[in-house]
DRENLUMFI-924282 format. One line per field, with one value per residue (C-alpha): x, z, y; residue number from 1. Coordinates in steps of 0.1 Angstrom, whole numbers. Layout:
px <- (X / ...)
pz <- (Z / ...)
py <- (Y / ...)
semar <- (NUM / ...)
// end
This chain:
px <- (383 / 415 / 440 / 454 / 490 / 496 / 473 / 493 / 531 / 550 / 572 / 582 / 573 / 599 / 589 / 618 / 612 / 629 / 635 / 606 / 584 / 573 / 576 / 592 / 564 / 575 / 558 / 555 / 571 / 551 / 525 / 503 / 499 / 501 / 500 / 524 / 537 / 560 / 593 / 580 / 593 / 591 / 619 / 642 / 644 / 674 / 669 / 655 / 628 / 652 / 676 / 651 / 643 / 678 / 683 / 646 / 654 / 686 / 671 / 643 / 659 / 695 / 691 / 714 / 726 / 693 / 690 / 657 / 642 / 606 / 589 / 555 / 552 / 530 / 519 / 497 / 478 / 457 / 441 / 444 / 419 / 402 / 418 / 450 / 443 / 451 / 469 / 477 / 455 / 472 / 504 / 513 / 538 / 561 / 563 / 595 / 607 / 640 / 657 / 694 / 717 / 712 / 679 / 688 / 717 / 688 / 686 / 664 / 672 / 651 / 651 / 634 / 610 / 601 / 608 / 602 / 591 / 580 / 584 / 547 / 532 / 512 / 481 / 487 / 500 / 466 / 453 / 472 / 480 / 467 / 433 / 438 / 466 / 449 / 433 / 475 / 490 / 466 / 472 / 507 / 515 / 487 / 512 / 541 / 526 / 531 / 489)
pz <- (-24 / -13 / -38 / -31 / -39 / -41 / -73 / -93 / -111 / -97 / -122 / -136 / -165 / -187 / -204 / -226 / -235 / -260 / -257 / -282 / -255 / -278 / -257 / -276 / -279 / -287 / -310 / -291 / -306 / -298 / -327 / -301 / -281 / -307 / -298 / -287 / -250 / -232 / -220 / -191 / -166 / -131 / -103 / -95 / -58 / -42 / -63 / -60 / -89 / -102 / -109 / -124 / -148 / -158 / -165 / -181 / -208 / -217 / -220 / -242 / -263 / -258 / -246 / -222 / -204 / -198 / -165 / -141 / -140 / -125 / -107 / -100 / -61 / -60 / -75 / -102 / -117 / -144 / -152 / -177 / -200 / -180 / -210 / -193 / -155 / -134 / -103 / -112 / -124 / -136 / -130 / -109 / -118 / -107 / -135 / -143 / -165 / -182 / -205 / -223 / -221 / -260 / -270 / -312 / -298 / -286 / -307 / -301 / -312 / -319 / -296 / -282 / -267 / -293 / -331 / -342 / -322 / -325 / -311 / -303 / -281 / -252 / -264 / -295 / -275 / -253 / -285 / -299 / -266 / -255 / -243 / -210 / -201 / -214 / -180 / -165 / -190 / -182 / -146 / -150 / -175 / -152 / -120 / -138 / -154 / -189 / -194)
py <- (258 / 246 / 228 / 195 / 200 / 159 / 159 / 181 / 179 / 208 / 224 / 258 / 275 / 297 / 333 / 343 / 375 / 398 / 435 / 443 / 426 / 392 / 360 / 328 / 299 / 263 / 238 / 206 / 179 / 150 / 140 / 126 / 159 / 184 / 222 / 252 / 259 / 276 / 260 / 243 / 213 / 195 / 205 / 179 / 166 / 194 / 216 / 252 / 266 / 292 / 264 / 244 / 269 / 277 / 237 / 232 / 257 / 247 / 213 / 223 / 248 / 252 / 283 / 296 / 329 / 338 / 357 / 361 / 391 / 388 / 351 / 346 / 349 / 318 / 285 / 286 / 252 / 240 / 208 / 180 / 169 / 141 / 115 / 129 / 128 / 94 / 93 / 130 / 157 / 187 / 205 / 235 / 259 / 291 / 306 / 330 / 361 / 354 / 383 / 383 / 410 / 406 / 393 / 391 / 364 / 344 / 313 / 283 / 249 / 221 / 196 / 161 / 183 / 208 / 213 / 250 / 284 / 319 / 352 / 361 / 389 / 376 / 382 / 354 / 332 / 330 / 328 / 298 / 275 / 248 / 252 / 239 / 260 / 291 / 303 / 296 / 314 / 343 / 343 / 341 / 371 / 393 / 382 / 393 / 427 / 416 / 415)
semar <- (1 / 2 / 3 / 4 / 5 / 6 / 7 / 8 / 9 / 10 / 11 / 12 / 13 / 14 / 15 / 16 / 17 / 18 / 19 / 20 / 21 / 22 / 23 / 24 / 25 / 26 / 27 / 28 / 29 / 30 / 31 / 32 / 33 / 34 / 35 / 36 / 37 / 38 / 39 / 40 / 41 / 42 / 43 / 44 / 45 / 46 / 47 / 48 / 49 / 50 / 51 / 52 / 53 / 54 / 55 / 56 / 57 / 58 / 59 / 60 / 61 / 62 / 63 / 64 / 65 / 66 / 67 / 68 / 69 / 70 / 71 / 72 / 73 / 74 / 75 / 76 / 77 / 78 / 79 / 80 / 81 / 82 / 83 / 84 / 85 / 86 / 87 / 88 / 89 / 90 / 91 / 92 / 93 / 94 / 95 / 96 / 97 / 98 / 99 / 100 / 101 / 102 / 103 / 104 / 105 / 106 / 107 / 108 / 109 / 110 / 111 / 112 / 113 / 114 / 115 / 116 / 117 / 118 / 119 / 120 / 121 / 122 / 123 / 124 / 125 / 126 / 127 / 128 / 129 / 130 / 131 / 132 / 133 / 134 / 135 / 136 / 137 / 138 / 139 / 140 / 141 / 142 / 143 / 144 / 145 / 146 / 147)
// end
């Protein structure tokens, strides 16, 4: 089946990773759409993914001096909950590895988009997300070797 890449958001999706390996999760802050994520958000016309995700995380939790280590060499999607879905239907992502020279220094802040996190191995945070993004999430961390 092929994928219709009008009827998805394409963004990119942040792992922040920690030397000990645990991946920071973010509580969403929106009471209408409870439930935990990772740092996620849509690419800007001109500008490249990497960039995006470099701007998207200091956006959403004031994060910065992060550096790339790994990206997903392709696009990965998941579907809204049909209450969700209009014109669009789900989002695709490129999902990324970012490290810090010093991963205790890393200090998230609340922000509009989330208000508290956690540093949680992958295998709780397929536990805890939100179901639709469950089957993403999975196919990301296999791409990047962290599963």
């Amino acid at each position: 089946m092929s994928l219709d890449e009008n009827l998805y958001r394409k963004g990119v999706v942040a792992i922040i990773r920690r030397n000990d390996g645990k991946v920071l999760f973010a509580r969403i802050r929106d009471p209408h759409k409870p439930g935990w994520q990772l740092p996620q958000g849509g690419i800007e016309p001109g500008e490249t993914p990497e960039a995006a995700v470099i701007r998207e995380v200091q956006e959403e939790t004031g994060v910065s001096g992060l550096r790339i280590v790994a990206r997903a060499n392709d696009w990965i999607e998941y579907q809204w909950p049909k209450s969700l879905q209009g014109a669009l239907i789900g989002q695709m992502h490129i999902y990324f590895v970012l490290e810090s020279a010093n991963s205790e220094a890393i200090s998230p802040q609340p922000t509009d988009d989330f208000d508290a996190y956690e540093w949680l191995a992958h295998e709780e945070i397929l536990e805890r997300c939100l179901h639709f993004k469950k089957s993403a999430y999975e196919r990301a961390f296999h791409a990047l070797g962290i599963a």
